[in-house]
N, C-alpha and C positions, 0 to 999 in steps of 0.2 A: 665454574671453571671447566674447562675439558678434561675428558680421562684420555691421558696419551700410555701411549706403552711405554716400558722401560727402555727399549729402544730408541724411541724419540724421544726422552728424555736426552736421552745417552749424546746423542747426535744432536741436540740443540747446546747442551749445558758443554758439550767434547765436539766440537764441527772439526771434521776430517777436509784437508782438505781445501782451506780457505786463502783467497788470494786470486794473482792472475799467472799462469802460466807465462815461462819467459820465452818470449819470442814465439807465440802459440799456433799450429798450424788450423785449426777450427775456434769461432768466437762465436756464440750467440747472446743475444739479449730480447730480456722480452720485460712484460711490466713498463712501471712509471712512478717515480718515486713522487709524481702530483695524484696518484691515484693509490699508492699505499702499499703497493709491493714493485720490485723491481731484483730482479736475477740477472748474472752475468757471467755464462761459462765458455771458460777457454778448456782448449785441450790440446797434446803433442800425439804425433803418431810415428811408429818407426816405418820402415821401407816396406814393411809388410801391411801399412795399414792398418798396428795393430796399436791401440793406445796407451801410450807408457804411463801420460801424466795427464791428470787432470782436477782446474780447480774451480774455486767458485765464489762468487760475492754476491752478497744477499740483501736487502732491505725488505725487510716485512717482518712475520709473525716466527713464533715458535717451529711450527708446523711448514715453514718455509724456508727457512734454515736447515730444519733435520732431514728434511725431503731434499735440498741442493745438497748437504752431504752426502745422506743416502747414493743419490744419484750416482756421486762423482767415485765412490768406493763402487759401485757397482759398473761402472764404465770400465776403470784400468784393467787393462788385458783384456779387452774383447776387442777382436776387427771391429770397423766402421760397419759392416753388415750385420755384424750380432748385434751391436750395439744402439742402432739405429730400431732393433726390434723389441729395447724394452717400453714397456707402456707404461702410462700412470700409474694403472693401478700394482706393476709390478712394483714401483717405487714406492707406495705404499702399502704393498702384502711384507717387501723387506725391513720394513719398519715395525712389520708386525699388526697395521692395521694403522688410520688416521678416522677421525672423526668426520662423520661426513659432513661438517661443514669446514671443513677441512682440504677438503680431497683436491678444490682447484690449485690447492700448492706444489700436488704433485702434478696438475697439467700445467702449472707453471714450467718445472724442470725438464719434462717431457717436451715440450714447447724451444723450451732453447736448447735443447740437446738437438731438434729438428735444425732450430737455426744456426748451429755450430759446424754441423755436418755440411748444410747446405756449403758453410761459409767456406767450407776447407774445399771441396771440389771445383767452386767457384761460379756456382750456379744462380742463377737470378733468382732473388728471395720468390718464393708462390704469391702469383699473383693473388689478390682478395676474391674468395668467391662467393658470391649472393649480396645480401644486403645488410651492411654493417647496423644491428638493433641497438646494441649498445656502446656508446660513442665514448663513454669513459672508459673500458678495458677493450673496444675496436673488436667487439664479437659480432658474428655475423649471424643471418639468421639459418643459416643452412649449418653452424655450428651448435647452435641452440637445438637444432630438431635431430643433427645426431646425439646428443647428449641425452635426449627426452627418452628418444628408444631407444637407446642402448641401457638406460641405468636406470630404468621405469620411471623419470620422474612426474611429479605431478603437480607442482608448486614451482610458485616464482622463486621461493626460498630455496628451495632443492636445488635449482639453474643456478643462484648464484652459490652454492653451496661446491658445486662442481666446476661449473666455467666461470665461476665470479660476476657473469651478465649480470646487470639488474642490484649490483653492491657497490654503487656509486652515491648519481645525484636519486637516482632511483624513477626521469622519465622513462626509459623505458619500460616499465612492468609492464603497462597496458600490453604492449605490440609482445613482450613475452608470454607473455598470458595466453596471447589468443594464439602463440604457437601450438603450445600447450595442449590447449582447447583441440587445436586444430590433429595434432600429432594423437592425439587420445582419443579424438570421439567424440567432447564434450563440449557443451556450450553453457558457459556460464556467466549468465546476464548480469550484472550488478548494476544498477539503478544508479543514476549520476543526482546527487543531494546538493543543492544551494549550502551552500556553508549560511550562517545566519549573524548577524549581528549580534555582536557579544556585550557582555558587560564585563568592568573588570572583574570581577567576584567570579564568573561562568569563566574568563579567561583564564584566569591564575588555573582555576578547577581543572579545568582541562587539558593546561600545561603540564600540570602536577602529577595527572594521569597518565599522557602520555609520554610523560618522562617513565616513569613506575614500570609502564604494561610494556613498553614497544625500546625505550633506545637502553635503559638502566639493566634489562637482562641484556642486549647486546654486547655492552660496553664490559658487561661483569666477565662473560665467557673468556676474555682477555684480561683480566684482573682489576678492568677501571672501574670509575662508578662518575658519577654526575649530582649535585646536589641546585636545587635551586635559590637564588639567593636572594631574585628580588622582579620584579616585574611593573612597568616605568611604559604605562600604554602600550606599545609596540615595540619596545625594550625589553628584553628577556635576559637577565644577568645570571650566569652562570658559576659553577667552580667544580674541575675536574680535579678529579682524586684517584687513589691507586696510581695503575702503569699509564693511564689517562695525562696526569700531573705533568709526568718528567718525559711522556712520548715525544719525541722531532716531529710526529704527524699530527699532534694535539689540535693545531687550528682547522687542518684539514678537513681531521674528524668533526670539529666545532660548526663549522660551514657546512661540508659536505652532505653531512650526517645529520646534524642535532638539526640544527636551523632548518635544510631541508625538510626533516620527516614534523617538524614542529608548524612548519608553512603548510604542508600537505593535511595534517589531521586538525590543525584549529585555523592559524589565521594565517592568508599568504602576505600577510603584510608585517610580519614577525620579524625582528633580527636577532640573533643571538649574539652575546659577548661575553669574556670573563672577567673575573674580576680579578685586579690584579694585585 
């Protein structure tokens, strides 16, 4: 599980703040509830520009929640110019600190506090600049290569840790990699491997693995877990447990995630299903 502060505690378990502002003079939205997070902030401003009320509605994580609060207590009473100058990681030093794999929750909030403002002056959303790398959170790559320099990163885990890139179906690593690669200096070859024909005994083995090594800590850092219950040639039967169980995003995860990273490291001819 993650170490949150007391703070984000406070602001997940107490969200300040929640709802839609009536009659709201700024709106943004960013995310996608088919991708696993999704934010939606309104906000009022008086004749001065300065804003009275603001709220917010949230679909995702802990860390998603307490960061659209955060935000929205840290918004009222500033003009549209102060306010437009807090940054993510202001939104998570007021918290006290987020885990950095955490951190793109606050470029979430940041993200539609951009398109909220926009919305109130009435300005045409920013057009896209560069080349969108990852097609499940619409990142581009010229957003990729600012994130790399500016927060040292060095792993495709760290990008999606920050901007989420690359925490989907997960084609993109490659082309993030070689940003990476590219932004830093380094070049790092990995040899492309035949996957091989399996037996069932080597199949199960392998499943079992890379459930353990690669998806069962992911799932855990959220409270889930994953158990395997049966495997039927190309059949892989499943059963989520923990916050896994009772999530609305459970099948999401199930596809997206499980099946995905289970095609990628044994067999692309896998399906995943639960049992029900």
């Amino acid at each position: 599980m993650w170490e949150y502060t007391e703070k984000t505690k406070d602001h997940f378990l107490n969200p300040r703040n929640v709802g839609l502002v009536n009659e709201p003079d700024g709106i943004g939205e960013v995310g996608s509830l088919a991708c696993g997070d999704a934010l939606k902030l309104t906000f009022k401003v008086d004749e001065n520009q300065r804003i009275i009320d603001a709220k917010f509605q949230t679909f995702g994580c802990a860390s998603a929640i307490a960061s659209s609060s955060a935000l929205t207590e840290m918004m009222k009473g500033l003009t549209l110019e102060e306010a437009e100058k807090i940054t993510n990681e202001d939104i998570a030093d007021y918290l006290g600190g987020l885990p950095k794999e955490k951190m793109h929750c606050s470029v979430m909030g940041r993200d539609a506090l951009d398109k909220a403002i926009t919305y109130y002056r009435g300005e045409s959303q920013k057009k896209i600049e560069g080349e969108i790398i990852c097609e499940c959170f619409g990142v581009t790559d010229l957003e990729i290569k600012r994130a790399v320099a500016k927060n040292g990163l060095t792993t495709v885990d760290d990008v999606t840790d920050y901007i989420k890139a690359g925490g989907g179906c997960g084609k993109c690593h490659e082309k993030i990699q070689a940003i990476i690669d590219q932004q830093t200096g380094t070049i790092q070859i990995q040899p492309q491997m035949k996957k091989k024909a399996l037996t069932n005994i080597q199949k199960i083995k392998l499943i079992e693995e890379t459930l353990a090594r690669e998806i069962q800590p992911a799932l855990a850092k959220d409270g889930g877990d994953i158990e395997l219950i049966d495997v039927d040639g190309d059949k892989v039967t499943v059963k989520l447990r923990g916050t896994c169980a009772t999530c609305s995003k459970s099948q999401i995860t199930l596809k997206n995630y499980v099946e995905t990273k289970l095609r990628e490291l044994v067999a692309d001819s896998l399906e995943v299903r639960e049992v029900s």
